[in-house]
N, CA, C and O atoms as a Tinker XYZ file with bonds, in Angstrom:
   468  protein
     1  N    -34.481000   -6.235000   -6.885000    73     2
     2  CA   -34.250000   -5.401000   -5.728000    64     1     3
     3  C    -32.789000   -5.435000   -5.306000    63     2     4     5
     4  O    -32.408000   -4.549000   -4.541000    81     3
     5  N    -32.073000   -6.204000   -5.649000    73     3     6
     6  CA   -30.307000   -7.071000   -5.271000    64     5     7
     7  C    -30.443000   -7.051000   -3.918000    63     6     8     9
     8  O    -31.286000   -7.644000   -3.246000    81     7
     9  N    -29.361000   -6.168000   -3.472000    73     7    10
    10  CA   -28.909000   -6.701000   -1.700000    64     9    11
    11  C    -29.342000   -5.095000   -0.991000    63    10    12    13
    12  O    -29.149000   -4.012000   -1.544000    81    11
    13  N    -29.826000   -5.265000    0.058000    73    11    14
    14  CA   -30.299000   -4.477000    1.337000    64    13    15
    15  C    -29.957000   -5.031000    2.519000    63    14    16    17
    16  O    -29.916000   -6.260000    2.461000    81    15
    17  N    -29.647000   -4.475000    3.773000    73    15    18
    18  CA   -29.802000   -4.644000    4.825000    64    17    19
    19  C    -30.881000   -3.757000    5.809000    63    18    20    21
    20  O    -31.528000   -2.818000    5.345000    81    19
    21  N    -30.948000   -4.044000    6.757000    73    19    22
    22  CA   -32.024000   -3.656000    7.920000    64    21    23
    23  C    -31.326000   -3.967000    9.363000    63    22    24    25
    24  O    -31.045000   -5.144000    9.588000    81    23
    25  N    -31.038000   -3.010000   10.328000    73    23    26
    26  CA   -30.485000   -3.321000   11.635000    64    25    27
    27  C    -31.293000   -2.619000   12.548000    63    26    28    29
    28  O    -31.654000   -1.445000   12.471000    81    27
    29  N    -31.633000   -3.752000   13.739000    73    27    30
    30  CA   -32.167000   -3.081000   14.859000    64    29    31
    31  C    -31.697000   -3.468000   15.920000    63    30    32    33
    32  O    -31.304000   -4.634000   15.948000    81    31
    33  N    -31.593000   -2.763000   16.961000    73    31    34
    34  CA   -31.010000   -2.690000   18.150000    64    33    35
    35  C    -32.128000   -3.641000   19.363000    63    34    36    37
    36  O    -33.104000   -3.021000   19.784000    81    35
    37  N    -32.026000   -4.326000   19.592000    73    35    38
    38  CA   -32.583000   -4.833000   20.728000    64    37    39
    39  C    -32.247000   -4.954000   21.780000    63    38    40    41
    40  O    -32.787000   -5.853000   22.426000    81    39
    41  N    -31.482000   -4.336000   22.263000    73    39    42
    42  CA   -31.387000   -3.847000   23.344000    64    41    43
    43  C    -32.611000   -2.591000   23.809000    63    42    44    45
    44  O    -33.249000   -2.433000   24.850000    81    43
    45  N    -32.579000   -1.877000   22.593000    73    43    46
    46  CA   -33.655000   -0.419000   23.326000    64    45    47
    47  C    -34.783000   -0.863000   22.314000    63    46    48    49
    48  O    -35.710000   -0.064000   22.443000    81    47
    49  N    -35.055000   -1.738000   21.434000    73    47    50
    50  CA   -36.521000   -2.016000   20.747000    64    49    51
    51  C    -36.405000   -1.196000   20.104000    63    50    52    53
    52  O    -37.402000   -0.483000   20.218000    81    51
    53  N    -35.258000   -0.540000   18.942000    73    51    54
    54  CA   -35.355000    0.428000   18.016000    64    53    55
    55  C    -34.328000    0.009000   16.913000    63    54    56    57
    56  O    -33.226000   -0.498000   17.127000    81    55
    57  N    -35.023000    0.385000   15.373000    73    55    58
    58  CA   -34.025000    0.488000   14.503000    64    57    59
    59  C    -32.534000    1.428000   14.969000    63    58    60    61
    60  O    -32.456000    2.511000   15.549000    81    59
    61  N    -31.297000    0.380000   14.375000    73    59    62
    62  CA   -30.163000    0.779000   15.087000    64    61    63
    63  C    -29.636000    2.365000   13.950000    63    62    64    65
    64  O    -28.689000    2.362000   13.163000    81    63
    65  N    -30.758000    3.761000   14.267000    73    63    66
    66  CA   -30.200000    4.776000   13.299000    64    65    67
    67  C    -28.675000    5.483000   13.515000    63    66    68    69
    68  O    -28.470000    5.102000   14.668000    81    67
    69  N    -28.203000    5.791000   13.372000    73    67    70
    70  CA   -26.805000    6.293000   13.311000    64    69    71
    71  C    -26.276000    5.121000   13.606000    63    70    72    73
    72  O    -25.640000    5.258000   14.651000    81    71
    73  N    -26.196000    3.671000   13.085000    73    71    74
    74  CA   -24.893000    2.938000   13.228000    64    73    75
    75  C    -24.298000    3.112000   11.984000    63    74    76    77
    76  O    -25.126000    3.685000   11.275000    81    75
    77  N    -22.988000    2.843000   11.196000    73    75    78
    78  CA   -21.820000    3.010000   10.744000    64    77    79
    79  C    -21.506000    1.883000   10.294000    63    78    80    81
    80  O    -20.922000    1.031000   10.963000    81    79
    81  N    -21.928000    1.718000    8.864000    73    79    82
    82  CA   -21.991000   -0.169000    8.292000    64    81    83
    83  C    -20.713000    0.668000    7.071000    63    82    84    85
    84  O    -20.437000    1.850000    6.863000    81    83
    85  N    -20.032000   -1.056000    6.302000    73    83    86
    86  CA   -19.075000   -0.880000    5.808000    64    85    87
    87  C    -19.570000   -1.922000    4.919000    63    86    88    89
    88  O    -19.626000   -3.005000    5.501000    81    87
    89  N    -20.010000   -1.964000    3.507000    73    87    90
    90  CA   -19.849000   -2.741000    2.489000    64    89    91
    91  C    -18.457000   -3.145000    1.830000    63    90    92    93
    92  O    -17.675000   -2.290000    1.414000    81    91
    93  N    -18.167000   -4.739000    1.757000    73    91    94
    94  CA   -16.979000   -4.941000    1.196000    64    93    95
    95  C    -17.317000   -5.984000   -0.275000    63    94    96    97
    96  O    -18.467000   -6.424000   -0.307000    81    95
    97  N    -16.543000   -6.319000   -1.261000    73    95    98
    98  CA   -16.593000   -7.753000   -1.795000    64    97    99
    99  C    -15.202000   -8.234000   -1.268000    63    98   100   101
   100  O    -14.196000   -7.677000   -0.830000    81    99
   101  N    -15.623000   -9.598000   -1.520000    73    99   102
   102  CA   -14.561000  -10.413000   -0.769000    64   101   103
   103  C    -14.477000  -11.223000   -2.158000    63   102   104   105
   104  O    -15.495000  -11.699000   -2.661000    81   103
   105  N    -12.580000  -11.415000   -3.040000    73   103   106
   106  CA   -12.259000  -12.206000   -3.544000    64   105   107
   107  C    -10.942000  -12.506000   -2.887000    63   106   108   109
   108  O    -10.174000  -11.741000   -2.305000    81   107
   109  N    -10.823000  -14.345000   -3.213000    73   107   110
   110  CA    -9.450000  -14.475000   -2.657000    64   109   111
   111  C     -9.454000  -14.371000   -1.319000    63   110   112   113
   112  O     -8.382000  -14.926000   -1.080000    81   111
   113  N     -9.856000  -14.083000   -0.354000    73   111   114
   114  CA    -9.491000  -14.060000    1.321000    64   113   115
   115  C     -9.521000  -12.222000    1.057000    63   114   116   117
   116  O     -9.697000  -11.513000    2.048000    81   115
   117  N     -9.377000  -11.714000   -0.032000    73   115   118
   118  CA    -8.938000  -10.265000   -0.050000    64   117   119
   119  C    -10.630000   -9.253000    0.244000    63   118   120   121
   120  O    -11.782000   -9.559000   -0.062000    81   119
   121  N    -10.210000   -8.314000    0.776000    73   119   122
   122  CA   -11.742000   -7.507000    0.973000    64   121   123
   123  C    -11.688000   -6.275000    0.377000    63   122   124   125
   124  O    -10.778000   -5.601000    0.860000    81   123
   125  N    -12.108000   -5.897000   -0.207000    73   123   126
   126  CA   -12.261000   -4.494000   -0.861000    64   125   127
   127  C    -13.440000   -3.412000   -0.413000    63   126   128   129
   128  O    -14.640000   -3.679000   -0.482000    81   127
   129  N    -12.951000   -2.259000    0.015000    73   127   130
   130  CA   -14.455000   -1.926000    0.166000    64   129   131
   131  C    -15.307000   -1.142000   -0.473000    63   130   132   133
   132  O    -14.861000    0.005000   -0.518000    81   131
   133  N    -16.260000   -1.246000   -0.949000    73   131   134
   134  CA   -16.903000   -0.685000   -1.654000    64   133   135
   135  C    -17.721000    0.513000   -1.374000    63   134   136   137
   136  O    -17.615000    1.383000   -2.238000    81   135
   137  N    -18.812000    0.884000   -0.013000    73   135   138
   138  CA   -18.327000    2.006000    0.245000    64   137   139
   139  C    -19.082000    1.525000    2.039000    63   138   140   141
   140  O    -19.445000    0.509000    2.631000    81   139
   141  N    -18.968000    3.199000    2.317000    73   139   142
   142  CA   -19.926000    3.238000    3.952000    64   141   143
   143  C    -20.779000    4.088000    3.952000    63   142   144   145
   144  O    -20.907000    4.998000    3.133000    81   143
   145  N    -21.666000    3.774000    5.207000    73   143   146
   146  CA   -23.047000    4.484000    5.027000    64   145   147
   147  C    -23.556000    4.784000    6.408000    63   146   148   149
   148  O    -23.120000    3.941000    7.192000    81   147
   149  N    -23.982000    5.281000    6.732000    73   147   150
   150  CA   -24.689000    5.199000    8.221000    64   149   151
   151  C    -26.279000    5.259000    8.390000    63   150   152   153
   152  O    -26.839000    6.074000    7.656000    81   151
   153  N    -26.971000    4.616000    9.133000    73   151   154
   154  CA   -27.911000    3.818000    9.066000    64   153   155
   155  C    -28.969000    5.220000    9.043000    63   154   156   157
   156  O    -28.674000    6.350000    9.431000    81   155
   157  N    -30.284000    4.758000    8.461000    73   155   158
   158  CA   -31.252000    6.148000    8.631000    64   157   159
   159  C    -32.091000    5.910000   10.370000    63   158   160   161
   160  O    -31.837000    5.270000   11.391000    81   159
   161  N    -33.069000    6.763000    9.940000    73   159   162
   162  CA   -33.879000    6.325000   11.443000    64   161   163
   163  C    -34.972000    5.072000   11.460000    63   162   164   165
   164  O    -35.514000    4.520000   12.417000    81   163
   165  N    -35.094000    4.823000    9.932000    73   163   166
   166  CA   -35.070000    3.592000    9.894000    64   165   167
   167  C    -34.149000    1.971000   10.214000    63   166   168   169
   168  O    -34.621000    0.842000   10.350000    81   167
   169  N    -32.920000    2.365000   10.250000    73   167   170
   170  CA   -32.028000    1.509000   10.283000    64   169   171
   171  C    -31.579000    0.790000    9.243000    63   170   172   173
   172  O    -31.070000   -0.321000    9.090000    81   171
   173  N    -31.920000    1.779000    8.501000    73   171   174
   174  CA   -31.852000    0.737000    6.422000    64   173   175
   175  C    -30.827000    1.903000    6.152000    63   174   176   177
   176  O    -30.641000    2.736000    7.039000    81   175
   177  N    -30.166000    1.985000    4.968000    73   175   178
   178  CA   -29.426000    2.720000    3.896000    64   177   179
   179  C    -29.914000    3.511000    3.741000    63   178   180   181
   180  O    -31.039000    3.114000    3.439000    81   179
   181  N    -29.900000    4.900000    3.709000    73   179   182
   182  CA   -30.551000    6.093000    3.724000    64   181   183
   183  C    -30.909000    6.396000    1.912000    63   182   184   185
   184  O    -31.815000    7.178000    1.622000    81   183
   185  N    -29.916000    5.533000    0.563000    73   183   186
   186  CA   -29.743000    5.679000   -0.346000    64   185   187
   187  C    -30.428000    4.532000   -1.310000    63   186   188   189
   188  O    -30.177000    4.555000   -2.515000    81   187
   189  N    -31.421000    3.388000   -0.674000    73   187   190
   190  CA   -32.073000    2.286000   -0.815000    64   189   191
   191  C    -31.354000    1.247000   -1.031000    63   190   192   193
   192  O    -30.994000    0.965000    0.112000    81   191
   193  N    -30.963000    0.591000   -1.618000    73   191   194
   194  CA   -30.558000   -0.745000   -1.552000    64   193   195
   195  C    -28.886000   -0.947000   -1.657000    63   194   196   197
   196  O    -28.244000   -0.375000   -2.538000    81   195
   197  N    -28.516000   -1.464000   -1.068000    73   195   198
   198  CA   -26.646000   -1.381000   -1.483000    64   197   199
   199  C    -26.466000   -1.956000   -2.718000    63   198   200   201
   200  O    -25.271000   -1.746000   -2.926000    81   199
   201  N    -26.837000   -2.462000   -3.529000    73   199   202
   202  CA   -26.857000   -2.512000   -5.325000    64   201   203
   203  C    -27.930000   -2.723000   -5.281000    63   202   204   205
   204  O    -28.571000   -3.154000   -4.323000    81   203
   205  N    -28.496000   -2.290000   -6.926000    73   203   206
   206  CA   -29.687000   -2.689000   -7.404000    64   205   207
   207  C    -29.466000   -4.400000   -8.146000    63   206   208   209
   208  O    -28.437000   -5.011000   -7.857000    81   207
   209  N    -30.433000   -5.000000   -9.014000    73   207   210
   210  CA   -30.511000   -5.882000   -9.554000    64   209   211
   211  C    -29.665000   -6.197000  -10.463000    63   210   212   213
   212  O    -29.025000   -7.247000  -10.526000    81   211
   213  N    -29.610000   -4.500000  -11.843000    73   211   214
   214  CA   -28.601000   -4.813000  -12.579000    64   213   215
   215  C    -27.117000   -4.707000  -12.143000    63   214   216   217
   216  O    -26.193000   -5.029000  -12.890000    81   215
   217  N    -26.920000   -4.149000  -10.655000    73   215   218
   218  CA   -25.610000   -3.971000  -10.446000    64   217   219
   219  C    -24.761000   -5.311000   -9.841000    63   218   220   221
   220  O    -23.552000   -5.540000   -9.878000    81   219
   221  N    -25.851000   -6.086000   -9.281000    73   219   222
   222  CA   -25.145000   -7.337000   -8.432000    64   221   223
   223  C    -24.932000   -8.331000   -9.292000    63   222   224   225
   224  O    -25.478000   -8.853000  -10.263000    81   223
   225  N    -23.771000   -8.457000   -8.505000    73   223   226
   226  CA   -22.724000   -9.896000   -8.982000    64   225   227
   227  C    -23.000000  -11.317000   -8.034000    63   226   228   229
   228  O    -23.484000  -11.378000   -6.904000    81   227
   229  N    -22.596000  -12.238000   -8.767000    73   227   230
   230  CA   -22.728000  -13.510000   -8.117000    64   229   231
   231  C    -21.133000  -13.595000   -7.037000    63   230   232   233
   232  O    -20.300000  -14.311000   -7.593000    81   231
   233  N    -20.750000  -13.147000   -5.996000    73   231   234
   234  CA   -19.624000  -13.673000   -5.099000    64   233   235
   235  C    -19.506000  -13.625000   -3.763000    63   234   236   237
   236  O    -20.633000  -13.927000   -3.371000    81   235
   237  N    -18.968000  -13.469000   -3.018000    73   235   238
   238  CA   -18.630000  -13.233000   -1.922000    64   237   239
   239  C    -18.603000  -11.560000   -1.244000    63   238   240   241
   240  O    -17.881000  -10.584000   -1.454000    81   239
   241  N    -19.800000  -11.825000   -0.328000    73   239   242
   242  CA   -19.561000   -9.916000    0.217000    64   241   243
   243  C    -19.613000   -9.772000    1.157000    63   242   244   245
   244  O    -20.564000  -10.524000    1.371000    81   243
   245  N    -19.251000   -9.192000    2.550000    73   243   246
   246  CA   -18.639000   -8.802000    3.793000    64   245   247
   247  C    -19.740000   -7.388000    3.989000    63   246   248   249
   248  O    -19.476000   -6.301000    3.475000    81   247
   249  N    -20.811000   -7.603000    4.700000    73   247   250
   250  CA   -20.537000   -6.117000    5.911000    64   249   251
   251  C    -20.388000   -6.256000    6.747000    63   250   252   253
   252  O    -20.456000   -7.337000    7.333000    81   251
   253  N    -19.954000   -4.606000    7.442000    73   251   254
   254  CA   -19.392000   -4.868000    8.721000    64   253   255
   255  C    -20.031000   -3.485000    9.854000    63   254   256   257
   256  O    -19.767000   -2.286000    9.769000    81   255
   257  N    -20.737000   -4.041000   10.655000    73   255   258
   258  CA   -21.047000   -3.247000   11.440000    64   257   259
   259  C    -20.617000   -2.511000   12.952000    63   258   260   261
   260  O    -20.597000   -3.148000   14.005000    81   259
   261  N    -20.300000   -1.141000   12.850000    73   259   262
   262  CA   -19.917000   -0.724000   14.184000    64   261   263
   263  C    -20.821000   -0.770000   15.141000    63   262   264   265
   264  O    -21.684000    0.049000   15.456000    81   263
   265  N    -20.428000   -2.245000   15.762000    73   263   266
   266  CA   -21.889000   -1.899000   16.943000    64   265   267
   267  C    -21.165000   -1.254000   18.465000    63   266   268   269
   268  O    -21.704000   -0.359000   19.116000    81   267
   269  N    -20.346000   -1.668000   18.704000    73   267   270
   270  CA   -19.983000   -0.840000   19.829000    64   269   271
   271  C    -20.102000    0.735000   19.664000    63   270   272   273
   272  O    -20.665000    1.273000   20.618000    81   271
   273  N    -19.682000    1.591000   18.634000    73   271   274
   274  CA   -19.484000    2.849000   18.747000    64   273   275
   275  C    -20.858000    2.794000   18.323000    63   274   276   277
   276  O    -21.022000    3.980000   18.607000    81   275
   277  N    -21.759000    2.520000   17.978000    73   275   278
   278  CA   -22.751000    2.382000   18.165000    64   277   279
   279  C    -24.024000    2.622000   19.304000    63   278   280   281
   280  O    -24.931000    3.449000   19.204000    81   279
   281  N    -23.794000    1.612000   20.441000    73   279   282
   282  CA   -24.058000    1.560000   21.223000    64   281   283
   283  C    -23.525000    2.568000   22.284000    63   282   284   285
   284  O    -24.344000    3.139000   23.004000    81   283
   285  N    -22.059000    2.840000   22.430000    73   283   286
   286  CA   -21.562000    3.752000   22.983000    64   285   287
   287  C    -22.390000    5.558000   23.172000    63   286   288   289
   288  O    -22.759000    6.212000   24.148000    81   287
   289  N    -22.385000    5.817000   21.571000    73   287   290
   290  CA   -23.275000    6.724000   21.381000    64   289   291
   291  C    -24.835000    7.070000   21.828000    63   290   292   293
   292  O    -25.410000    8.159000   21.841000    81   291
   293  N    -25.292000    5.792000   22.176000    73   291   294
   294  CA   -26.633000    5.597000   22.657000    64   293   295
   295  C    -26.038000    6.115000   24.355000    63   294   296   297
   296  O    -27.078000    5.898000   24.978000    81   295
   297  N    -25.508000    6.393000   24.912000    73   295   298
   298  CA   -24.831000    6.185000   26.339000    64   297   299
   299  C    -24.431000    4.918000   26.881000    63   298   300   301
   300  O    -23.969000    4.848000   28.020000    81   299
   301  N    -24.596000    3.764000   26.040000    73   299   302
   302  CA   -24.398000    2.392000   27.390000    64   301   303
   303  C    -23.244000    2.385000   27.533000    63   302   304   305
   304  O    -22.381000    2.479000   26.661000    81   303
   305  N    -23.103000    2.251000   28.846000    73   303   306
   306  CA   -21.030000    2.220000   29.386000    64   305   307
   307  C    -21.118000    0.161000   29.127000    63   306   308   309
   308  O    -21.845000   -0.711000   29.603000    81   307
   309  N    -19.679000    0.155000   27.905000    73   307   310
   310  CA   -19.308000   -1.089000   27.442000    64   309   311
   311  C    -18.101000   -1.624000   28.515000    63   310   312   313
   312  O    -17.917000   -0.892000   29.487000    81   311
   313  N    -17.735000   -2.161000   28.468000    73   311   314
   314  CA   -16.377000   -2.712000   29.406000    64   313   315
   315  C    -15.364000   -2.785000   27.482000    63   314   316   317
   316  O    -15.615000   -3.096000   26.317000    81   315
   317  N    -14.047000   -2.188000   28.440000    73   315   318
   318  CA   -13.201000   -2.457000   27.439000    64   317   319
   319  C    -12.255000   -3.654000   27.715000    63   318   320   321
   320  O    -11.940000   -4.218000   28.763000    81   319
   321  N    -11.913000   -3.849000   26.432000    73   319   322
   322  CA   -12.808000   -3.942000   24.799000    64   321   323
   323  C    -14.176000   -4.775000   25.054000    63   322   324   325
   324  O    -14.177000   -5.819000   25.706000    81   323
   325  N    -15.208000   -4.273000   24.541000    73   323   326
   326  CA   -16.112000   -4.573000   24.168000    64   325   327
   327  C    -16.439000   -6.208000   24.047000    63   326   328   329
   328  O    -15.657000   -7.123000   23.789000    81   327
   329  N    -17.410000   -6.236000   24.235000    73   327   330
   330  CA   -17.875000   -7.917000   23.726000    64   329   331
   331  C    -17.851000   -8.154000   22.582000    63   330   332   333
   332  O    -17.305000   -9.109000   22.030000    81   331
   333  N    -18.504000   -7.216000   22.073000    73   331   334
   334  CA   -19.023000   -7.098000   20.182000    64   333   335
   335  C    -18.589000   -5.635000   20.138000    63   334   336   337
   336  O    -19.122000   -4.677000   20.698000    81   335
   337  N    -17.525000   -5.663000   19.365000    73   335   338
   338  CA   -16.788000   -4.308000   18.972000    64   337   339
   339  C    -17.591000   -4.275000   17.273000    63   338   340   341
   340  O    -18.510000   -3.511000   16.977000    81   339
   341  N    -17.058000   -5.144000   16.478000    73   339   342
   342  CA   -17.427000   -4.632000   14.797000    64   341   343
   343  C    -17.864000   -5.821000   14.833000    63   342   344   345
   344  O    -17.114000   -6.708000   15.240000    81   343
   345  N    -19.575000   -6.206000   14.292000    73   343   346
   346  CA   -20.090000   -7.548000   13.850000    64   345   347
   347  C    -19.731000   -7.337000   11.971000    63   346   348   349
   348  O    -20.004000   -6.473000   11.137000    81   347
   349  N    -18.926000   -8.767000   11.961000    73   347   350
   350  CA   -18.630000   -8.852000   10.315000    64   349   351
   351  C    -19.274000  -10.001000    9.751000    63   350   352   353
   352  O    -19.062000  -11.134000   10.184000    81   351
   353  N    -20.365000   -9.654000    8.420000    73   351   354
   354  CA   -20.761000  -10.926000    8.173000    64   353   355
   355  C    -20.188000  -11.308000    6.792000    63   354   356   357
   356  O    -19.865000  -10.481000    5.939000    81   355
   357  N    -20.115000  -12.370000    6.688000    73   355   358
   358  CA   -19.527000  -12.822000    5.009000    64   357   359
   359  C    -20.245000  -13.835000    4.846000    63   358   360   361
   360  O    -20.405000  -14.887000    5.465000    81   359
   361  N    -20.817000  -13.212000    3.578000    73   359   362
   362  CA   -22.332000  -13.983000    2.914000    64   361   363
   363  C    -21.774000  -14.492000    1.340000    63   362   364   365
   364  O    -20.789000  -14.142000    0.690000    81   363
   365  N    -22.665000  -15.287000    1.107000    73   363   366
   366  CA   -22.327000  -15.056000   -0.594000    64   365   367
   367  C    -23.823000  -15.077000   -1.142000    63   366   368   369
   368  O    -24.833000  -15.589000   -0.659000    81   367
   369  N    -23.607000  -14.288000   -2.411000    73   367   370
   370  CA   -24.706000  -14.472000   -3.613000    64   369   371
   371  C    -24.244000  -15.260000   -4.821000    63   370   372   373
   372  O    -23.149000  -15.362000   -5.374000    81   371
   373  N    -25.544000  -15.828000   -5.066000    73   371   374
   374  CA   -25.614000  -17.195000   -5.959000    64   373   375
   375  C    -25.500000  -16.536000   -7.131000    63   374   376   377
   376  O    -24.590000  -16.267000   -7.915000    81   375
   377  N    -27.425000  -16.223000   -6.992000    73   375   378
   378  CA   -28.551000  -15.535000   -7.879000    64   377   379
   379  C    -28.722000  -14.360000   -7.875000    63   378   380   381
   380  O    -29.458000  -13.825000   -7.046000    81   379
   381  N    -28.078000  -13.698000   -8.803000    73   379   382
   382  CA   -28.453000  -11.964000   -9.007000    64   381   383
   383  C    -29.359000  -11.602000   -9.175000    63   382   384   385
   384  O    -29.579000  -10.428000   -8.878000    81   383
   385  N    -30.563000  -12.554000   -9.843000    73   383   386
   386  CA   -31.706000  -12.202000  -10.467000    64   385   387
   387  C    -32.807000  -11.951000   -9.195000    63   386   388   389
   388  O    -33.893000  -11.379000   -9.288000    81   387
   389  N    -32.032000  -12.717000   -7.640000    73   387   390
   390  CA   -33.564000  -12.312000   -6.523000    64   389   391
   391  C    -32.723000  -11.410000   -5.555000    63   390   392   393
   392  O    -31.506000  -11.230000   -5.578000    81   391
   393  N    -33.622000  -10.904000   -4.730000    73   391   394
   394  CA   -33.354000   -9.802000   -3.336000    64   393   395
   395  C    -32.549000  -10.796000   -2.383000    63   394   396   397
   396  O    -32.887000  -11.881000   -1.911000    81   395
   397  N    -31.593000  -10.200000   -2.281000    73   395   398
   398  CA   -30.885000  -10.541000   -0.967000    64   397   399
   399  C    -30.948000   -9.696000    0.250000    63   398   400   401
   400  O    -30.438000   -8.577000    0.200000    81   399
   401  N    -31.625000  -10.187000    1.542000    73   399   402
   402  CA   -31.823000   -8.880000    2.503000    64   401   403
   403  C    -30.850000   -9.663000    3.508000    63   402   404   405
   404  O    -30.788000  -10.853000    3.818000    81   403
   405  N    -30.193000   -8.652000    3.856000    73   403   406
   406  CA   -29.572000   -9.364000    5.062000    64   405   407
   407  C    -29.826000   -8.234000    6.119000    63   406   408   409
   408  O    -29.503000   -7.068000    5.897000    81   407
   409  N    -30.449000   -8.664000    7.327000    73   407   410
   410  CA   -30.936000   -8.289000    8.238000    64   409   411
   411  C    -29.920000   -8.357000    9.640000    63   410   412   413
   412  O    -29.101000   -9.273000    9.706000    81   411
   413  N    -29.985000   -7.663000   10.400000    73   411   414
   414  CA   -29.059000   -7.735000   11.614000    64   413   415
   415  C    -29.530000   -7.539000   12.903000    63   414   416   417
   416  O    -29.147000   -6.397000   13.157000    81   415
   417  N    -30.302000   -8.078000   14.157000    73   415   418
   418  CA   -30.694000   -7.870000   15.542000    64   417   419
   419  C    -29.466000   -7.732000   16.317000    63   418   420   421
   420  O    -28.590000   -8.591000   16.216000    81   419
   421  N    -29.333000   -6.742000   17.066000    73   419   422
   422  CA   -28.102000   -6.791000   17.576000    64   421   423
   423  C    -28.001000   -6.130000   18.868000    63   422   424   425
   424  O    -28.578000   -5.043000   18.876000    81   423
   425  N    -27.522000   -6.410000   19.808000    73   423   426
   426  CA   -27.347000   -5.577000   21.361000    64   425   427
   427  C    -25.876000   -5.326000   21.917000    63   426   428   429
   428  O    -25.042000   -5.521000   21.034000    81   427
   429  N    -25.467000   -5.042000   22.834000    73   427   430
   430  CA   -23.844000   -5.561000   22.645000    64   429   431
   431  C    -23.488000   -6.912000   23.158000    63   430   432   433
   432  O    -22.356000   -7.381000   23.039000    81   431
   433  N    -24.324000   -7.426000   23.641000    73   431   434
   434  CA   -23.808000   -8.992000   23.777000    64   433   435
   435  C    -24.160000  -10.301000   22.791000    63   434   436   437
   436  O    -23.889000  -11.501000   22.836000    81   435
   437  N    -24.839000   -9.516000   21.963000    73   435   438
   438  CA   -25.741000  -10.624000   21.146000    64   437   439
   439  C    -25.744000  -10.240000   19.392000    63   438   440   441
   440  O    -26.042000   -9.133000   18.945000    81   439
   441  N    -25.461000  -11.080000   18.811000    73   439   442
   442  CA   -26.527000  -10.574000   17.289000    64   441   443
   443  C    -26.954000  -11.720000   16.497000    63   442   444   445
   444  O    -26.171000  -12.658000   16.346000    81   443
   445  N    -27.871000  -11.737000   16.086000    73   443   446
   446  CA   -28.399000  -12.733000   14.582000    64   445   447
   447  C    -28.632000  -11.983000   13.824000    63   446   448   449
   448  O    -28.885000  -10.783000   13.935000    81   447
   449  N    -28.517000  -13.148000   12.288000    73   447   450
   450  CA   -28.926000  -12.788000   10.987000    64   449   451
   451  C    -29.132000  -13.602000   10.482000    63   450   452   453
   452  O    -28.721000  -14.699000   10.861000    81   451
   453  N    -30.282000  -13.350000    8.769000    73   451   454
   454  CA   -30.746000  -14.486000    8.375000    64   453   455
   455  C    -30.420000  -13.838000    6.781000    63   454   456   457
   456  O    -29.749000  -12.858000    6.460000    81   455
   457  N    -31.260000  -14.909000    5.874000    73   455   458
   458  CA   -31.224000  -14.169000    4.585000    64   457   459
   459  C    -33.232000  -13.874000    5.081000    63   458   460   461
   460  O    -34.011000  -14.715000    5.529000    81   459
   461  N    -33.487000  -12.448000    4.774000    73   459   462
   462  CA   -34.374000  -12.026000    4.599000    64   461   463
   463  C    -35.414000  -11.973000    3.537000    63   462   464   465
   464  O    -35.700000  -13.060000    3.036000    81   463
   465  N    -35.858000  -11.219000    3.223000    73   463   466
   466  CA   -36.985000  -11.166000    1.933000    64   465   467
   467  C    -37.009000  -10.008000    1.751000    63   466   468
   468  O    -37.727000   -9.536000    0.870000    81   467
């Protein structure tokens, strides 16, 4: 399955659809990006998985999520700058051979993530 994500907004109890994620790999401290996507009304990749099985590599990878313009768009008035302007996570993969889900709960004051299933 390789790597997927999933984002929901908890603030309003809804997958976060129209947020604005940024896939990177990270070698060296250096980030490259690989591409962007904006979330479905599911809150997943509208295109299924951000690599498949045979495409993933074992290293270091970065997304990065616009949650403020995000949220903004929903109407909530943020205080500027923001609390949580862009949540960036930098994960690594081991094992190419299993699913990596990385999942995101997020509001503008708050977010977790785990490795998923």
């Amino acid at each position: 399955m390789g790597l997927s994500t999933h984002v929901l907004d908890t603030m309003h109890g809804t997958p976060a659809a129209g947020m604005a994620v940024e896939l990177h790999t990270v070698r060296g401290g250096a980030a490259t990006l690989v591409k962007k996507l904006v979330l479905n009304a599911d809150g997943r990749n509208p295109d299924g998985p951000l690599y498949d099985t045979a495409s993933l590599r074992a290293g270091t990878y970065r997304l990065v999520f616009e949650v403020a313009a995000y949220f903004r768009g929903k109407g909530v008035e943020l205080p500027d700058p923001p609390f949580l302007d862009r949540v960036t996570l930098d994960f690594g993969i081991a094992h190419t051979g299993q699913h990596y889900h990385v999942p995101l709960l997020v509001s503008p004051w708050s977010y977790s993530t785990y490795r998923g299933s």
